[in-house]
C-alpha positions as CSV (number, residue, x, y, z in Angstrom):
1,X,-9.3,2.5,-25.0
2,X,-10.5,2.3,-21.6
3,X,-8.0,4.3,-19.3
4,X,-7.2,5.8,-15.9
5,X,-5.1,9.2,-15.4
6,X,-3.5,10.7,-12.3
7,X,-3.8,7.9,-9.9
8,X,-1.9,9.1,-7.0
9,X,0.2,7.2,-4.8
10,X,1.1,9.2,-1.7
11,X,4.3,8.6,0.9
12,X,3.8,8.2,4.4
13,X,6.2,9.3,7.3
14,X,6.6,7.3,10.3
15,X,5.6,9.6,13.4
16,X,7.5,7.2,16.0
17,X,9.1,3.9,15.2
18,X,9.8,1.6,18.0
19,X,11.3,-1.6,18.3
20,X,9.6,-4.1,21.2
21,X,11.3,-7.2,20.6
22,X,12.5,-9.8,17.8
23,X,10.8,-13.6,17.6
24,X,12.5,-16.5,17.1
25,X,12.3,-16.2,13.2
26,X,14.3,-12.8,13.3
27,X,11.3,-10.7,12.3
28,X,11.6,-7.7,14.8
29,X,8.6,-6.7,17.0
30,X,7.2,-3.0,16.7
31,X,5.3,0.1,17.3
32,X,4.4,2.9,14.7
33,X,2.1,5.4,13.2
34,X,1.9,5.7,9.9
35,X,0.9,8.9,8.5
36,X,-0.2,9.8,4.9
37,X,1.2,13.1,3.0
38,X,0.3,14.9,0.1
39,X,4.0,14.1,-1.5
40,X,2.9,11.7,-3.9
41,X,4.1,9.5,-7.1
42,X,1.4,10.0,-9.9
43,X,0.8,7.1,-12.3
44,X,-1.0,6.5,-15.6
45,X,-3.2,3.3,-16.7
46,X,-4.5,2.3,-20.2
47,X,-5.7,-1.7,-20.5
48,X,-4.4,-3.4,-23.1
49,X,-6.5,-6.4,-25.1
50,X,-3.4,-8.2,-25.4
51,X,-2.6,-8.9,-22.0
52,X,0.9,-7.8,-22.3
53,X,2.2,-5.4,-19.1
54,X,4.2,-2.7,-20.1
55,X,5.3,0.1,-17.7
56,X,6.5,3.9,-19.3
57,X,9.0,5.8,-16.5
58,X,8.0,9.6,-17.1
59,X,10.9,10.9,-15.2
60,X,13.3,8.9,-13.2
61,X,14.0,5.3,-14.5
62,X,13.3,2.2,-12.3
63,X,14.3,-1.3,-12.0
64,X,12.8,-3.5,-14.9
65,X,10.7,-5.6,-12.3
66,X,9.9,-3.1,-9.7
67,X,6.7,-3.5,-7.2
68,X,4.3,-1.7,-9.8
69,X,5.1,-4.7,-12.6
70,X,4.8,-7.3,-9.9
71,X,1.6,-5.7,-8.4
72,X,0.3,-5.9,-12.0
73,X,1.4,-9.3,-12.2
74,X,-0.2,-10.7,-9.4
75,X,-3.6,-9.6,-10.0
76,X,-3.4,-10.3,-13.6
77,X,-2.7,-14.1,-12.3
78,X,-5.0,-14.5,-9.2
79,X,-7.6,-13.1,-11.5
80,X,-7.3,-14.3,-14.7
81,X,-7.8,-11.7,-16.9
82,X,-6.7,-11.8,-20.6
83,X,-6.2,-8.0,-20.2
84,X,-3.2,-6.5,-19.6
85,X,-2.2,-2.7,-19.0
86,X,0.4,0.0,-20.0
87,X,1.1,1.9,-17.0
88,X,2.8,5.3,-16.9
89,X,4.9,6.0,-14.0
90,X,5.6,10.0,-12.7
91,X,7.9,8.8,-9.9
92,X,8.5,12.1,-7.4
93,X,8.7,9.8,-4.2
94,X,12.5,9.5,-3.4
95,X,13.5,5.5,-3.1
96,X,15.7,4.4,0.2
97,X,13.5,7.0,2.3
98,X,11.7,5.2,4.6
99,X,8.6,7.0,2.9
100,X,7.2,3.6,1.3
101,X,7.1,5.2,-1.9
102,X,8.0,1.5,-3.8
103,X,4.5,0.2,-1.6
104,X,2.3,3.0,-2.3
105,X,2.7,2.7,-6.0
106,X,2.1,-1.3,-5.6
107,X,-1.3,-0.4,-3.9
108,X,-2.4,2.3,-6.1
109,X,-1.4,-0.3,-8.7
110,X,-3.9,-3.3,-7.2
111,X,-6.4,-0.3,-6.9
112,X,-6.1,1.3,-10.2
113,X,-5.9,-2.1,-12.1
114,X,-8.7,-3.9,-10.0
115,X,-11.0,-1.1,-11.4
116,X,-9.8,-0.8,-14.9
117,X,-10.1,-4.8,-15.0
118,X,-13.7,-4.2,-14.3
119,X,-12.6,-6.9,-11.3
120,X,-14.5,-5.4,-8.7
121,X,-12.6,-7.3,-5.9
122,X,-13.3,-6.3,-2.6
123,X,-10.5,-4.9,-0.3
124,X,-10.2,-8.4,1.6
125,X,-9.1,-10.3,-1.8
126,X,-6.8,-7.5,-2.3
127,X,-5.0,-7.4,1.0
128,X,-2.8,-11.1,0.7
129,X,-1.5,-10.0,-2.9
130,X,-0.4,-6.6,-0.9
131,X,1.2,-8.4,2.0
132,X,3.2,-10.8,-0.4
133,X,4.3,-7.7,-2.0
134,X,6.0,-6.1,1.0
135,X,4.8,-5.2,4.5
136,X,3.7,-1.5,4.0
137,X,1.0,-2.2,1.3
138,X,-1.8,-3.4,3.1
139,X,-1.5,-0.2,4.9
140,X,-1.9,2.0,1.8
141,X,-4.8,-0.7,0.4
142,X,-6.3,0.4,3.7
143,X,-5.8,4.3,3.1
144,X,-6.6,5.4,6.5
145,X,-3.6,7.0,9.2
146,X,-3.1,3.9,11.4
147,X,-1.4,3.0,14.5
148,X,0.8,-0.2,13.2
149,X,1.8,-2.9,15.7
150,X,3.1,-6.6,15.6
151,X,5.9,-7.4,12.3
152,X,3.5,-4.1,10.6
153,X,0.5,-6.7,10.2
154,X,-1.6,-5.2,12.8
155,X,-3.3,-2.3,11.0
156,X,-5.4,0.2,13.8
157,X,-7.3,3.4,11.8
158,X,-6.4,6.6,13.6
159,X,-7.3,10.4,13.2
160,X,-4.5,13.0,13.4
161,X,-5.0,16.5,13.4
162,X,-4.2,18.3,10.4
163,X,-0.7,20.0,9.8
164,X,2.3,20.6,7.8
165,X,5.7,19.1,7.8
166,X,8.9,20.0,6.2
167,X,10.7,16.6,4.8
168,X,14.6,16.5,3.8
169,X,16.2,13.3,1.8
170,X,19.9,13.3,1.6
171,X,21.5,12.5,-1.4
172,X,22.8,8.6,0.1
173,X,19.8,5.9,0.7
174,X,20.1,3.4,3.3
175,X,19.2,-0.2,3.2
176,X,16.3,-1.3,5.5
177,X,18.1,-4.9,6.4
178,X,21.2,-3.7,7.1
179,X,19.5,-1.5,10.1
180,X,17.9,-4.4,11.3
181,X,21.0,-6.4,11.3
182,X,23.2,-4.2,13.3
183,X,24.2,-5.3,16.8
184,X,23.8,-1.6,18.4
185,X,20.1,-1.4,17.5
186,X,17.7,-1.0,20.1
187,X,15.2,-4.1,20.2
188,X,14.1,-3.4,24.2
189,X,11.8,-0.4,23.9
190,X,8.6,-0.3,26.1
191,X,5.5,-0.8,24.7
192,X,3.5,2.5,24.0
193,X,-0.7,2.8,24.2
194,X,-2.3,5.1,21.7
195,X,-3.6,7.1,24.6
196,X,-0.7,8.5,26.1
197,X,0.4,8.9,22.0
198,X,-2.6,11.3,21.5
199,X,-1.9,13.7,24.0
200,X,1.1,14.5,21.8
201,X,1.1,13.0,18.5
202,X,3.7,15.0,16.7
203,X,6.2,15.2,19.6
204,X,6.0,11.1,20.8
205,X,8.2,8.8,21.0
206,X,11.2,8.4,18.9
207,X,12.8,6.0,16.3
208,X,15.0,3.4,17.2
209,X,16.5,3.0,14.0
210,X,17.6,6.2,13.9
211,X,21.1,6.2,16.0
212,X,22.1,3.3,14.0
213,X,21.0,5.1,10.0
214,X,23.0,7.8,11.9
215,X,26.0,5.9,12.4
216,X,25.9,4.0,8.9
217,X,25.1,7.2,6.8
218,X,26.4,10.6,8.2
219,X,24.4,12.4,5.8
220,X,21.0,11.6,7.6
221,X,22.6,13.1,10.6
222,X,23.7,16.2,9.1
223,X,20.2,16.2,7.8
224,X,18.8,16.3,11.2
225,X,21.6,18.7,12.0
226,X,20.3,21.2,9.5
227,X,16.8,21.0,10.4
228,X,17.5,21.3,14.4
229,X,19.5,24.3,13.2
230,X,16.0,25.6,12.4
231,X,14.4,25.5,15.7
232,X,12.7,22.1,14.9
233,X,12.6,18.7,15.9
234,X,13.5,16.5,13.6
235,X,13.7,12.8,12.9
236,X,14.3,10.1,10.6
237,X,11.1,8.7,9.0
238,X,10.9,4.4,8.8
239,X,14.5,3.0,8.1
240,X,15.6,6.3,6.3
241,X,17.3,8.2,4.8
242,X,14.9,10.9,4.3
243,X,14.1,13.0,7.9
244,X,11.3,15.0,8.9
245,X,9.7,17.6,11.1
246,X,6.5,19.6,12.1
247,X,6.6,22.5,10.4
248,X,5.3,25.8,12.4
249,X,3.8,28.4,10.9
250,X,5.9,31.6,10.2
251,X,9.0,29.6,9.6
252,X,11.0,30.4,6.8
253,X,13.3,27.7,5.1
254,X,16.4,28.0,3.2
255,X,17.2,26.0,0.2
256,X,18.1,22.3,1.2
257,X,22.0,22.2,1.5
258,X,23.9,20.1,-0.8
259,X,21.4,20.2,-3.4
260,X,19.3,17.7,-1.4
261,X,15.4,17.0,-2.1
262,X,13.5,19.4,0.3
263,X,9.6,19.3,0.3
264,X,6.7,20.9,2.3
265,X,3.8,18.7,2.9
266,X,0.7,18.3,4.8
267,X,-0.5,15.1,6.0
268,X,-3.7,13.7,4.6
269,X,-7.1,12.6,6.5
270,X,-7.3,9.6,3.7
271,X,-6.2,8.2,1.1
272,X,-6.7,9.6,-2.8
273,X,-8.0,6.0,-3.7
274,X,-10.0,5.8,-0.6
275,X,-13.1,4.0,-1.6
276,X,-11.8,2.5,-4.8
277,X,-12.1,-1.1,-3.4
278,X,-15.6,-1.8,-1.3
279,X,-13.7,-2.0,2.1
280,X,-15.1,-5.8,3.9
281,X,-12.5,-6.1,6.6
């Protein structure tokens, strides 16, 4: 039986996160830089002959149709294969982050599964399933650090310097709409060049969801608290809860308080699956 092991999916923190505006449909206008870690979900593919889709959850149990069944889904149908897949799921990547954890493992899905399929569809038919799954998947598809413009649909490849970052998730997750919907956000910030960002890549900017994930969840604020206790400089990574920070070297950290997830990573130049689809866009 024809199989794949140890497909990785990695997170992604958000380096800045800024709101320029809202359209007339109510999708907001932004600014970000997406950045790739080495804090990743790891996932397990054998094809069935039977076409049947069948996911396994190896340590924390997901929703029934999450985005890795519906990834699966979708390329079974736009393709029409008579294979199907059972796909193993070790899911490290906390959900309600802001860390795209849900996205990643829908891409490395379309990857893993467009290979296994002996498909061989180039990254350009892969790209609309991504985008009907959710905004952040094209950008993991893609696999390269990117400055991210527009409603997240304008994808730029960037370089970042290597380095390591210490990342904190609270307990409570936070629900990306509910951000968007609150009156207080800030929907007026100036747009940014990717100049004046690379003078100072790790120290730019700021996210504008973050004042109101602060006033909605208290514990991403103590979170921050914590870390700025530390002598960094924290902040809240996408629409939260999880927070982040540039991690110097020589400092020491303490166990996460209240039995919170607490993880050292270093940001990656590309993707693991970089290369798996023949890149024509």
């Amino acid at each position: 039986m024809r199989s794949l092991t140890h497909v990785l999916a990695p997170a992604k923190l958000n380096l800045f996160l800024h709101i320029n505006g809202q359209r007339a449909d109510g999708y907001h206008l932004l600014q970000s830089v997406f950045m790739l870690i080495d804090w990743c979900d790891t996932l397990h593919f054998e094809v069935r002959d039977d076409g049947v889709l069948q996911r396994e959850d190896l340590h924390v149990a997901l929703p029934a149709d999450d985005l890795i069944v519906r990834a699966a889904r979708a390329l079974q149908l736009a393709s029409g294969t008579s294979l199907g897949a059972h796909i193993a799921i070790e899911k490290t990547i906390p959900a309600q982050a802001g860390m795209g954890g849900g996205s990643s493992d829908a891409a490395s899905t379309l990857l893993a599964l467009n290979r296994l399929w002996d498909l061989n569809w180039p990254l350009s038919r892969l790209l609309p399933l991504g985008l009907a799954l959710g905004a952040d998947v094209p950008f993991f598809l893609r696999g390269h650090n990117a400055w991210v413009e527009g409603i997240g649909e304008k994808i730029h490849p960037i370089e970042l310097p290597p380095s390591r970052f210490v990342v904190l998730k609270p307990n409570a997750g936070l629900e990306t709409a509910r951000i968007f919907r609150d009156p207080n956000l800030e929907r007026a910030t100036e747009a940014a060049t990717m100049s004046v960002f690379a003078v100072h890549p790790f120290d730019f900017g700021r996210n504008d969801l973050q004042p109101v994930a602060q006033a909605l969840c208290p514990e991403v604020d103590l979170a921050l608290q914590w870390l700025s206790s530390l002598g960094l400089k924290p902040r809240m990574t996408g629409s939260g809860s999880a927070v982040f920070a540039q991690l110097p070297e020589g400092v020491l950290l303490n166990a996460a308080p209240h039995g919170w997830q607490m993880q050292v990573c270093s940001n990656l130049a590309v993707h693991p699956l970089a290369g798996w689809a023949v890149s024509d866009v």
